[in-house]
N, C-alpha and C positions, 0 to 999 in steps of 0.2 A: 586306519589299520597300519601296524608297524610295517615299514619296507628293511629288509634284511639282503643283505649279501653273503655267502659262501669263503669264507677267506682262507679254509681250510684247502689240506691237500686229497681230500676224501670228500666222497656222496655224506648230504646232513637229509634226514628226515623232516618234514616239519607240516603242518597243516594251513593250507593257503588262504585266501582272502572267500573262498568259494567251499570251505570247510573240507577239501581235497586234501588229501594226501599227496604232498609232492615230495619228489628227490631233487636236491638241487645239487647241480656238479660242483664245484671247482669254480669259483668267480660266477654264477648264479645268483641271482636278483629276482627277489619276489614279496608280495604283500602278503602279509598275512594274519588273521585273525584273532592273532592272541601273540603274548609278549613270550621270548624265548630268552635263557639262560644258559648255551651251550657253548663253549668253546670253540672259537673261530668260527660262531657265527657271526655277525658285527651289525646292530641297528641301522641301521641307513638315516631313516626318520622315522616318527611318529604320527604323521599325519598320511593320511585323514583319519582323523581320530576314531575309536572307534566306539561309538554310543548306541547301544540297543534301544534308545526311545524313540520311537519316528513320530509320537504326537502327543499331546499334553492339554487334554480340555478339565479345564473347572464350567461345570454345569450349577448355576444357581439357580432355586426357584421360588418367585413368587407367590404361588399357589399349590394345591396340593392337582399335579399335571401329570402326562405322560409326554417323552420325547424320545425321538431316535435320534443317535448318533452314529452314523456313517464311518465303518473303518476308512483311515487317508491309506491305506496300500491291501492288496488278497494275499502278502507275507508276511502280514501278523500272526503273532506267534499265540499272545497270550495279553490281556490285558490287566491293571494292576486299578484297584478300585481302591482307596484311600479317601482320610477326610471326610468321612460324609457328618453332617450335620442333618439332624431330620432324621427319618426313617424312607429307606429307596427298598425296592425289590429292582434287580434286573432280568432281565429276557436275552438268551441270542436269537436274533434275526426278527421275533416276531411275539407280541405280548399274547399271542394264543399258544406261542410255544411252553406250557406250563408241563412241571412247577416252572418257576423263575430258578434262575441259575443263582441267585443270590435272595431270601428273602426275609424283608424286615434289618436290614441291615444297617447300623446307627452307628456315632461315635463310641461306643464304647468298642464294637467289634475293631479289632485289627486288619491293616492291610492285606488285601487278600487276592493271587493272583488267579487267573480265570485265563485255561487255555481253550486259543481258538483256532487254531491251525486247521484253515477249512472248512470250518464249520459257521463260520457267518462270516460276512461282511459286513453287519450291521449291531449294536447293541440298544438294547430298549431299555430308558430307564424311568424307572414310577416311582415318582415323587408321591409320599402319605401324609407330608405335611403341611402345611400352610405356607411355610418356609425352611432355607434350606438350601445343602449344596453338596456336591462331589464333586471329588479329583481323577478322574481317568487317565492312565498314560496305557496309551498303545504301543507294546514294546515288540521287536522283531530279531528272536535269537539267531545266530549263524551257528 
């Protein structure tokens, strides 16, 4: 997240590392969530950068299987399903939870995102073919 300073002789609006609205005075220092272009405001740095993916599994299969995949944090946002080879249906939390939130989904479909804000911790993915794979990133917006 960019760090900014205040270098102006006035209050700057701006939105903080915690997606708050802050006013910074006069020589004011703070992180913030997204890059600004405002006059006398002044970059500080750029780090810690800021990357909405908090995890990145490719799931291959040698059989036509069922698996769970465990969100890594409970402030994921949404998850991004890509690459799949084969044909997958998915489930949140639970493969009795039908329909599947995603079903019959192949190479030829587009990436496609799936929000979960709350609504599971968990993703269930069913493998229909013999062989096969997908790309999951679990991304977490501010």
């Amino acid at each position: 997240m960019p760090k900014y300073q205040n270098d102006s002789s006035a209050n700057i609006k701006i939105i903080d590392e915690n997606s708050r609205e802050k006013i910074l005075i006069p020589g004011d220092i703070s992180l913030t969530n997204k890059y600004y272009d405002i006059p006398d405001l002044t970059k500080l740095d750029d780090e810690p950068f800021i990357n909405p993916i908090e995890a990145y599994h490719v799931e291959t299969f040698a059989s036509a299987e069922t698996r769970t995949l465990v969100l890594s944090s409970p402030d994921i946002t949404k998850i991004r399903v890509q690459k799949v080879t084969g044909i997958i249906d998915i489930y949140l939390q639970s493969i009795t939870n039908t329909p599947a939130i995603l079903v019959g989904w192949t190479a030829d479909d587009y990436p496609v995102d799936i929000i979960i804000t709350g609504r599971a911790d968990q993703i269930i993915i069913d493998s229909k073919n013999p062989t096969g794979s997908v790309q999951i990133m679990e991304i977490k917006e501010r």
